[in-house]
N, CA, C and O atoms as a GROMACS GRO file, in nm:
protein
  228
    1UNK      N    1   0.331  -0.259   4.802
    1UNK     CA    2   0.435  -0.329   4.730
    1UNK      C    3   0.385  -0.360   4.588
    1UNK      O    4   0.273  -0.404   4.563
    2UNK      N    5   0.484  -0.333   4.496
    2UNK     CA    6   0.453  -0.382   4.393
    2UNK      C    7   0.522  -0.470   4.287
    2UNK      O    8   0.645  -0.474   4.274
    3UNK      N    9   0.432  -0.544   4.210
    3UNK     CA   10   0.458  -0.706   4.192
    3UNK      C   11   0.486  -0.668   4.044
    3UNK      O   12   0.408  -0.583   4.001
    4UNK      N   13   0.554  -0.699   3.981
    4UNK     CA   14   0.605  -0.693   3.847
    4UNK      C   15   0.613  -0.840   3.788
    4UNK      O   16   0.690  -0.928   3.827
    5UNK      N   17   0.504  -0.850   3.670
    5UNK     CA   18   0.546  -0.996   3.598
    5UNK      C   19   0.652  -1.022   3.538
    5UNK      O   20   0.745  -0.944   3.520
    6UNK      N   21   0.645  -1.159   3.496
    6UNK     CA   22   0.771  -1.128   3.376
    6UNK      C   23   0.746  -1.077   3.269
    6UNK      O   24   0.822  -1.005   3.204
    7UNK      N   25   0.598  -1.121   3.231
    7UNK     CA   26   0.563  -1.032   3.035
    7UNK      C   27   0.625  -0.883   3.096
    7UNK      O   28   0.713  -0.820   3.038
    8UNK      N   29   0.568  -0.845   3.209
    8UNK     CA   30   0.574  -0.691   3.223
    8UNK      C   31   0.761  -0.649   3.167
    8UNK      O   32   0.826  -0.568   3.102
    9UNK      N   33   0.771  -0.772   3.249
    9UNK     CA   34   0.978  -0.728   3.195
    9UNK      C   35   1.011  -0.750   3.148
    9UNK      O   36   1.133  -0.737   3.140
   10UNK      N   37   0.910  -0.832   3.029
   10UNK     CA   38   0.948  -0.819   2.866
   10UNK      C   39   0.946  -0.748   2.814
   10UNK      O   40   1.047  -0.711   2.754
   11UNK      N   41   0.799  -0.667   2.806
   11UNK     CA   42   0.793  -0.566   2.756
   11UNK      C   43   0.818  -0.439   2.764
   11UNK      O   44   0.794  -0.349   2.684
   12UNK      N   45   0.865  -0.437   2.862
   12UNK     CA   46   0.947  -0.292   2.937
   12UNK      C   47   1.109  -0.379   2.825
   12UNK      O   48   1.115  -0.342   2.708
   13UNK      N   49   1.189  -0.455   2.861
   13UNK     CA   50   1.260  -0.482   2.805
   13UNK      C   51   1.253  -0.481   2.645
   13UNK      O   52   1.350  -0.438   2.583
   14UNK      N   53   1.168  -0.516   2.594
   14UNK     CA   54   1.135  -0.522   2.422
   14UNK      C   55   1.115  -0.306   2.407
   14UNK      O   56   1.151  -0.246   2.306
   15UNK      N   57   1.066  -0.250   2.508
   15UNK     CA   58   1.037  -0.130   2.451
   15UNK      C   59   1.185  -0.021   2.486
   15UNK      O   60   1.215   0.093   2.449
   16UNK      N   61   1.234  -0.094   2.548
   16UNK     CA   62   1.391  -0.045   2.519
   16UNK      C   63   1.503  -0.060   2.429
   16UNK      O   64   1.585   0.020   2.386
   17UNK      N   65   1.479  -0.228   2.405
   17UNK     CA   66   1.560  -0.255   2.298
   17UNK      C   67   1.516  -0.196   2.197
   17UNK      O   68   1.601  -0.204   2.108
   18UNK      N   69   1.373  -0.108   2.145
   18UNK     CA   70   1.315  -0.073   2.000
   18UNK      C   71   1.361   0.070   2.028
   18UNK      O   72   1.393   0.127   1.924
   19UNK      N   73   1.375   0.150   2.144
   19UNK     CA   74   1.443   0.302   2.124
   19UNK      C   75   1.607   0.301   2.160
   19UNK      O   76   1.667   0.400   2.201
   20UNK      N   77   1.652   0.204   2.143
   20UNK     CA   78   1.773   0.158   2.131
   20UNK      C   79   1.783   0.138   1.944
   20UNK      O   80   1.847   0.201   1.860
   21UNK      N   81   1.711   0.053   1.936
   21UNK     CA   82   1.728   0.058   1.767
   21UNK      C   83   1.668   0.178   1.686
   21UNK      O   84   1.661   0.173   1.563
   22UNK      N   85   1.627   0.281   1.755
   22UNK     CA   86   1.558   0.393   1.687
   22UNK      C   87   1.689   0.473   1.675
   22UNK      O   88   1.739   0.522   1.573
   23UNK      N   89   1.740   0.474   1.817
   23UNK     CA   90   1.869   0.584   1.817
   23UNK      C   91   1.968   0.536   1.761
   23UNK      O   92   2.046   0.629   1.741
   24UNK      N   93   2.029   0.388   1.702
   24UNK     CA   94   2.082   0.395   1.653
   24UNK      C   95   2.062   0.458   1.529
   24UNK      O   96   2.108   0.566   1.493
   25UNK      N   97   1.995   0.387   1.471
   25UNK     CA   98   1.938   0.412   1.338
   25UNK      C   99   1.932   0.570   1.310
   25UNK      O  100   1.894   0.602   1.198
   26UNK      N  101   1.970   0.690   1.415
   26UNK     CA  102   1.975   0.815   1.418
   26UNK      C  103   2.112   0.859   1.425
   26UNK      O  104   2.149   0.975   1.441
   27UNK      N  105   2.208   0.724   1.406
   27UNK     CA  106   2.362   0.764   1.462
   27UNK      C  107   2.440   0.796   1.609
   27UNK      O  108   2.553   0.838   1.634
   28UNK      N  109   2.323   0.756   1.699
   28UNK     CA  110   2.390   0.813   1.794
   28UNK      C  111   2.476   0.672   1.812
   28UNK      O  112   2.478   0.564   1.752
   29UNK      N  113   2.569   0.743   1.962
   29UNK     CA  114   2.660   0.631   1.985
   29UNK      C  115   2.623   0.544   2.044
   29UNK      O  116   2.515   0.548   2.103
   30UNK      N  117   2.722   0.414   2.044
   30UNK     CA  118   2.695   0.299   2.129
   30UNK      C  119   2.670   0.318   2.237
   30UNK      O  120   2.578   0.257   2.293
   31UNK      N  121   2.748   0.412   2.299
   31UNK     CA  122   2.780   0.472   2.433
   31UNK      C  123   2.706   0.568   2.500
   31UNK      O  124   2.718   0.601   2.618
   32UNK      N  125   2.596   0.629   2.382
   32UNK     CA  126   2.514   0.707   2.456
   32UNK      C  127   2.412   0.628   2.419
   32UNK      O  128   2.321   0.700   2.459
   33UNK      N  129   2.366   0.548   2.380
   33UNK     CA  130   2.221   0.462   2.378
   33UNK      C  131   2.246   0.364   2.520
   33UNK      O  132   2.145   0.335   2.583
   34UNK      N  133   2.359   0.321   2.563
   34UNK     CA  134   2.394   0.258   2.661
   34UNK      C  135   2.315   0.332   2.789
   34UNK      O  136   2.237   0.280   2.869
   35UNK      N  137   2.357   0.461   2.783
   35UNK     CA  138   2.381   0.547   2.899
   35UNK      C  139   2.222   0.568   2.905
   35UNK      O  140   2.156   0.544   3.006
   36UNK      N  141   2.171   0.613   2.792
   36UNK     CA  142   2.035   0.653   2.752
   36UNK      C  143   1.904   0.557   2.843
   36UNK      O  144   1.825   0.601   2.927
   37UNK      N  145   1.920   0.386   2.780
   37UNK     CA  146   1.820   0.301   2.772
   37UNK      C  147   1.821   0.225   2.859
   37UNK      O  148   1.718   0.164   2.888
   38UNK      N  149   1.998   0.199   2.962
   38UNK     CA  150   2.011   0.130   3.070
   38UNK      C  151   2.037  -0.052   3.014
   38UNK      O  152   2.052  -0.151   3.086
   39UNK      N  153   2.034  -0.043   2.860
   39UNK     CA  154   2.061  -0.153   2.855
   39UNK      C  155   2.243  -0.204   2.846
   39UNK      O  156   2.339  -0.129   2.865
   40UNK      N  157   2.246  -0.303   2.824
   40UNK     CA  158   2.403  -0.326   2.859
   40UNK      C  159   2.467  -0.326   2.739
   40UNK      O  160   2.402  -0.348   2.637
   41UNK      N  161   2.629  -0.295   2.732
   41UNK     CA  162   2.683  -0.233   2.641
   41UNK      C  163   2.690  -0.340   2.522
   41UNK      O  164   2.677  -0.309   2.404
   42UNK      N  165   2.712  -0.478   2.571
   42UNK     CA  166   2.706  -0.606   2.506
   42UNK      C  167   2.578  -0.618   2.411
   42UNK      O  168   2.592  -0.627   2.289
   43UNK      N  169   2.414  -0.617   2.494
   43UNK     CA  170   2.316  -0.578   2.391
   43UNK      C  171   2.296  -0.478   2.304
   43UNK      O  172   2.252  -0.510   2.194
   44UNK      N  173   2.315  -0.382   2.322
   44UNK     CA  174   2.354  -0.234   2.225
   44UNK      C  175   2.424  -0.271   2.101
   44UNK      O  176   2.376  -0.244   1.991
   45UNK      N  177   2.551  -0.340   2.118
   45UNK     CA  178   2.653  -0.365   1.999
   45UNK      C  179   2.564  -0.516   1.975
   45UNK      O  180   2.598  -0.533   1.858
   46UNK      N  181   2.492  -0.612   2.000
   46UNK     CA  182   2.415  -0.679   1.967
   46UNK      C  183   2.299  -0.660   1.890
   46UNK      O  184   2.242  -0.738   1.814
   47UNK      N  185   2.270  -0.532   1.922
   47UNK     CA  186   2.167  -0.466   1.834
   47UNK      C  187   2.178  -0.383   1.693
   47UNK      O  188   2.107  -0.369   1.593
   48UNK      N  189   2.313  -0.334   1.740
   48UNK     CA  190   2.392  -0.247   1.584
   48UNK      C  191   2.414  -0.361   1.498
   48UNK      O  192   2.362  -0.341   1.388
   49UNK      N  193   2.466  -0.461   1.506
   49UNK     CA  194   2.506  -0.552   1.450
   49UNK      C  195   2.386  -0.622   1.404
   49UNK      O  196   2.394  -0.655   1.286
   50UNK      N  197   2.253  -0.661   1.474
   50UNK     CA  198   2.148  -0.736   1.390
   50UNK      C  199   2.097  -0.559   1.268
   50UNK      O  200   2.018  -0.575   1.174
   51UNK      N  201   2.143  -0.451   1.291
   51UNK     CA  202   2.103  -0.379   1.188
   51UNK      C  203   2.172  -0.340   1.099
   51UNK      O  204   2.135  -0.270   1.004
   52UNK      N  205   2.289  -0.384   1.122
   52UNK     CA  206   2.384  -0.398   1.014
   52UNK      C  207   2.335  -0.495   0.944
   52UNK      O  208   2.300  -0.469   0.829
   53UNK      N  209   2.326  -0.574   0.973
   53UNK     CA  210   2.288  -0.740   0.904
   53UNK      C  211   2.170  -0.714   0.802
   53UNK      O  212   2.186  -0.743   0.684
   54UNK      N  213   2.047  -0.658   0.853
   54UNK     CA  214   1.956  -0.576   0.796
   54UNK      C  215   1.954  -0.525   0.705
   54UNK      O  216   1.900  -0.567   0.602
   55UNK      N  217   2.016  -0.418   0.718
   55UNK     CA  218   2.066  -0.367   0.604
   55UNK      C  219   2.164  -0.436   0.517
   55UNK      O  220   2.107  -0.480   0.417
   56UNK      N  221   2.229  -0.449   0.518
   56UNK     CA  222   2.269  -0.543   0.414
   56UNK      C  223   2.235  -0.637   0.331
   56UNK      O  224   2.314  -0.668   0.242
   57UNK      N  225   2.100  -0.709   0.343
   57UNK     CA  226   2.033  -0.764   0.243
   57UNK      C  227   1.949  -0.711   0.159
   57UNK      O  228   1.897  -0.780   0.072
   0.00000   0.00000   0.00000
């Protein structure tokens, strides 16, 4: 059996949300970074949006 921390499911989580922001940043869609990274469609457009923000300053 194996025991998973939480850092561990941070950082499994933090290293998805960063190829989530890679592919955007490549144009792909909301909908295929969704499908892609397993994260949820709500964080995805949470994530376009802090790089919109980004960019814009």
């Amino acid at each position: 059996m194996e025991i998973v921390t939480s850092w561990e499911k941070q950082g499994a989580n933090k290293a998805l949300e960063q190829a989530a922001l890679n592919s955007l940043r490549e144009d792909l869609s909301v909908e295929t970074v969704v499908k892609v990274t397993g994260l949820t469609l709500e964080r995805v457009q949470e994530l376009k949006a802090e790089l919109k923000a980004e960019n814009n300053k």
